[in-house]
C-alpha positions as CSV (number, residue, x, y, z in Angstrom):
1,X,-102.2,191.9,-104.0
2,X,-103.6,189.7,-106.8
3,X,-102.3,185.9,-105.7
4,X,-103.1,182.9,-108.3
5,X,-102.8,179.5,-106.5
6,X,-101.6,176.1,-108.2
7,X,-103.7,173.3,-106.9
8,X,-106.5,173.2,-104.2
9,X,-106.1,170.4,-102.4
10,X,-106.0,169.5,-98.5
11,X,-104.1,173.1,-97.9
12,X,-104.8,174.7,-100.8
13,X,-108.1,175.0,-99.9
14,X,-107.5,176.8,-96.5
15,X,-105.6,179.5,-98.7
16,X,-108.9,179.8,-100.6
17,X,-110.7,180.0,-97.6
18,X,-108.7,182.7,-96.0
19,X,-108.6,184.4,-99.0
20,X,-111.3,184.1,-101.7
21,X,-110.1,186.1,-104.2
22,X,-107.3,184.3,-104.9
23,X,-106.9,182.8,-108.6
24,X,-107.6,179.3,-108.2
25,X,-105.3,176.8,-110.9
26,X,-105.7,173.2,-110.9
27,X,-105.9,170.4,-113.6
28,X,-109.4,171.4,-114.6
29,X,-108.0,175.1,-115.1
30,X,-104.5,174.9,-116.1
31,X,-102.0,178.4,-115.6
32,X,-100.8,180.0,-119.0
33,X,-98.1,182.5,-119.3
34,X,-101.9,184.9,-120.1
35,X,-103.6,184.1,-117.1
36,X,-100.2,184.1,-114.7
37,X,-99.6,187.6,-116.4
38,X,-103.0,189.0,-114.0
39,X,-101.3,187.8,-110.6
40,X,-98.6,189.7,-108.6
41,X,-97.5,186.6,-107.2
42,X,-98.3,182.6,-107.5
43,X,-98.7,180.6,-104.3
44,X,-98.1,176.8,-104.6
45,X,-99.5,173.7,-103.1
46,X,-99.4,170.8,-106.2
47,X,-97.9,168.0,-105.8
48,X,-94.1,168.0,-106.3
49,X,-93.9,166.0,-109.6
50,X,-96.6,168.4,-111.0
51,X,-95.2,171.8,-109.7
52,X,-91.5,170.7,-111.0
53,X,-93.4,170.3,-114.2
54,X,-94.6,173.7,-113.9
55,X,-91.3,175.4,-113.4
56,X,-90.1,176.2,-116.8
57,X,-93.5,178.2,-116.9
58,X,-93.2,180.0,-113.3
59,X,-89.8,181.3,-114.3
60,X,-91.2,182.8,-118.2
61,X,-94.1,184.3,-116.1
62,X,-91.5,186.2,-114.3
63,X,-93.6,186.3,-111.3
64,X,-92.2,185.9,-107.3
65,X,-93.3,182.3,-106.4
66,X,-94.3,181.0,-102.6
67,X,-94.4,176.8,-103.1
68,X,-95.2,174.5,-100.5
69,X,-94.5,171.7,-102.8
70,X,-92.6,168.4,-101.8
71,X,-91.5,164.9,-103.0
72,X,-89.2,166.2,-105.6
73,X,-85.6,167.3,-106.9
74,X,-85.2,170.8,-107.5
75,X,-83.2,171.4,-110.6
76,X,-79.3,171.5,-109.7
77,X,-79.7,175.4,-111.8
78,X,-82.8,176.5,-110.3
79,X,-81.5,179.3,-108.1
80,X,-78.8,180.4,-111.0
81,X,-81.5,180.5,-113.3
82,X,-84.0,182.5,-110.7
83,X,-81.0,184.9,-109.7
84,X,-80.6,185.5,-114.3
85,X,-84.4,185.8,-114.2
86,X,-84.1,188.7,-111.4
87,X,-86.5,186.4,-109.8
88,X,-87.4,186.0,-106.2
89,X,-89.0,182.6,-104.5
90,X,-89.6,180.9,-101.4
91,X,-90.0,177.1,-100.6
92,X,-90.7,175.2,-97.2
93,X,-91.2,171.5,-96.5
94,X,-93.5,173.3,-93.4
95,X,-94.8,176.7,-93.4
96,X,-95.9,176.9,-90.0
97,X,-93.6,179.8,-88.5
98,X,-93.4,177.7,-84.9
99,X,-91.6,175.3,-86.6
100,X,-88.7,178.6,-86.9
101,X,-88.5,178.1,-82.9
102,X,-88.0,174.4,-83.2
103,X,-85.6,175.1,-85.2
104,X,-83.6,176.7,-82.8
105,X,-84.1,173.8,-80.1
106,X,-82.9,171.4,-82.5
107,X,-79.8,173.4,-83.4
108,X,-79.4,173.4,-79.9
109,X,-80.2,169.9,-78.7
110,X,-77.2,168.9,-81.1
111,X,-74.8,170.3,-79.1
112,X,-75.9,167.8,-76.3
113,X,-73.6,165.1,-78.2
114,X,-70.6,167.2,-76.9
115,X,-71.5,166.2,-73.5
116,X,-72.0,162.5,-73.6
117,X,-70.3,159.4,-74.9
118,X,-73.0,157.1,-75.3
119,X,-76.2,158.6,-77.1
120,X,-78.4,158.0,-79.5
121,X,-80.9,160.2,-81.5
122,X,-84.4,159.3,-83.7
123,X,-86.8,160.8,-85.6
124,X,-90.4,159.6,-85.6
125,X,-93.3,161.7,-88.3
126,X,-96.7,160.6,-88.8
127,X,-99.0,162.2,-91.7
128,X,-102.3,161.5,-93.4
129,X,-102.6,158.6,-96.3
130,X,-102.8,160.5,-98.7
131,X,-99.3,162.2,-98.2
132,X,-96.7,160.1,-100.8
133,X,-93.1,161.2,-99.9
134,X,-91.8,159.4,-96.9
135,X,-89.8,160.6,-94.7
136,X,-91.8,164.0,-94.8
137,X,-89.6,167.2,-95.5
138,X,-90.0,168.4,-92.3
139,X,-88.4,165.6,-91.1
140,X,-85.7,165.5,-93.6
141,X,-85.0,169.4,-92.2
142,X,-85.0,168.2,-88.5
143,X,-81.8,165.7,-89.6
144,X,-80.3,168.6,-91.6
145,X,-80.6,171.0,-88.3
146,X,-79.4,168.3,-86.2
147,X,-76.4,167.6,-88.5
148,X,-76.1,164.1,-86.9
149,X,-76.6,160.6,-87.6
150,X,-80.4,160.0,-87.4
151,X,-82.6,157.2,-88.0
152,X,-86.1,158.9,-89.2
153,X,-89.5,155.9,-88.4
154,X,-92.0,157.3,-90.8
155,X,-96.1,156.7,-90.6
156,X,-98.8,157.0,-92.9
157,X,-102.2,156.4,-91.1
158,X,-105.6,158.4,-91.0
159,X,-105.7,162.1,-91.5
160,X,-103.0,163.2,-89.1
161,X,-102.0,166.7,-90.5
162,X,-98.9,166.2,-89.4
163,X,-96.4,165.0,-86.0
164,X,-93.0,165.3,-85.8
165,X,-90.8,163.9,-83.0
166,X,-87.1,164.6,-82.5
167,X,-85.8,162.5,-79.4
168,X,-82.3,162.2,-77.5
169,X,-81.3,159.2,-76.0
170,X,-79.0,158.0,-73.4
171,X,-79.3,155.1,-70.9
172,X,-80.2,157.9,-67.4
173,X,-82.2,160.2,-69.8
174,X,-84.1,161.6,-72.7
175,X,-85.4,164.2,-74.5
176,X,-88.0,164.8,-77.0
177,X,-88.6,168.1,-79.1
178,X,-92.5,167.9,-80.6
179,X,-94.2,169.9,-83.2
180,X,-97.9,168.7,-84.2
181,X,-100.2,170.2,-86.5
182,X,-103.8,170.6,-85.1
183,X,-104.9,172.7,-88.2
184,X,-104.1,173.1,-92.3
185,X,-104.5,176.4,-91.9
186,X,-101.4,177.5,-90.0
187,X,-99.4,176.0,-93.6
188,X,-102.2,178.4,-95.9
189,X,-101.8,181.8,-93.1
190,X,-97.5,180.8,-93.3
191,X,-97.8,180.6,-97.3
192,X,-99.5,183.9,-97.2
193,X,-97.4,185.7,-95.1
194,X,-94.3,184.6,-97.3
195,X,-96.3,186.1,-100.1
196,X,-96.7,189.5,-98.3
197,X,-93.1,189.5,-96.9
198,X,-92.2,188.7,-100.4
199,X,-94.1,191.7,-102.2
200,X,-93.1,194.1,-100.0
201,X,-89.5,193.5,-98.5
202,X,-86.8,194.6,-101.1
203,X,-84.4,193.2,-98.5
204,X,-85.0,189.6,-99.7
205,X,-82.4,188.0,-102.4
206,X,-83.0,186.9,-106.1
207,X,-82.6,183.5,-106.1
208,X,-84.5,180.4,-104.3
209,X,-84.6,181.1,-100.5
210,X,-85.8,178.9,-98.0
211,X,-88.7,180.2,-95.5
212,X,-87.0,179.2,-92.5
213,X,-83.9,181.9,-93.0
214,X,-86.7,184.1,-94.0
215,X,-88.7,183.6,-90.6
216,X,-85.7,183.8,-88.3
217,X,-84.4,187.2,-89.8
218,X,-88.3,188.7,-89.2
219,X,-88.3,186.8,-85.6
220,X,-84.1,187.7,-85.1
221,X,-83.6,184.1,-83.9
């Protein structure tokens, strides 16, 4: 499977590592619709203003498309447009696959509110400097699991991969669901799989789909 990545940055460079054949595209070797034509699939880790910039070109390469990219607004079209295009992509905020499990724990930690009057929840999510967006999508996923009110306390400090903290609150008790990142390269070995699953399971819709549901149908959860 011939795989071109866009942009080799903190995690793009742990799918390089992990796979050195890959075709590497940045802003000192730009994709064309000639170059994209050589790839089975296109793996993405730019920065979201620069990937959304990208788009109109991913969908004329007519190519399947793994992106990892964050801080934007996906067009309002995009998955009508991929679904005319016969064209299959994933996207994650987090493509670590234990995040799939947490998940799950959040989904259920919700239900908690049916048991108590007087509760409270927060989410806290500490990253590197460099990262922009804030709150992080992973945290924006952990309120959209929760589907409750939720403040989220983001931090930007150092070269923290990435912590996320979702807690439950009332005045006898709490409880906390964590997921840290010790490593980049669970995000490059996730992106990868999603790009193998991708290829070779016909199952999988046209359209955009979101790792997650793809995750929890391979794991049943």
């Amino acid at each position: 499977m011939k795989i071109a990545l866009l942009g080799n940055g903190k995690t793009g460079q742990y799918v390089q590592s992990i796979n050195p054949s890959v075709f590497v595209f940045n802003s000192s070797n730009q994709p064309t619709l000639e170059s994209l034509a050589k790839v089975d699939i296109i793996i993405s880790f730019l920065p979201g203003d620069i990937f959304q910039s990208y788009i109109p070109l991913l969908i004329k390469s007519k190519k399947p498309v793994v992106t990892g990219s964050t801080g934007f607004d996906w067009p309002s079209d995009i998955d009508k447009t991929l679904k005319e295009n016969n064209l299959k992509w994933i996207y994650a905020s987090n493509f670590s696959v234990g995040i799939n499990i947490v998940k799950t724990m959040i989904e259920t930690l919700s239900k908690a509110s049916e048991l108590f009057e007087d509760y409270s929840f927060s989410i806290k999510e500490i990253h590197h400097t460099k990262k922009i967006d804030a709150p992080s999508g992973t945290a924006i996923s952990f309120q959209k699991w929760l589907d409750k009110p939720v403040q989220i306390n983001s931090k930007r400090t150092g070269d923290i991969i990435g912590e996320h903290q979702l807690t439950f609150s009332t005045k006898e008790e709490s409880i906390s669901i964590n997921h840290t990142a010790h490593d980049r390269s669970l995000f490059a070995k996730g992106a990868l799989w999603a790009s193998k699953i991708l290829v070779e399971d016909s199952s999988i819709p046209y359209g955009l789909n979101n790792f997650n549901q793809i995750v929890s149908k391979h794991l049943n959860i």
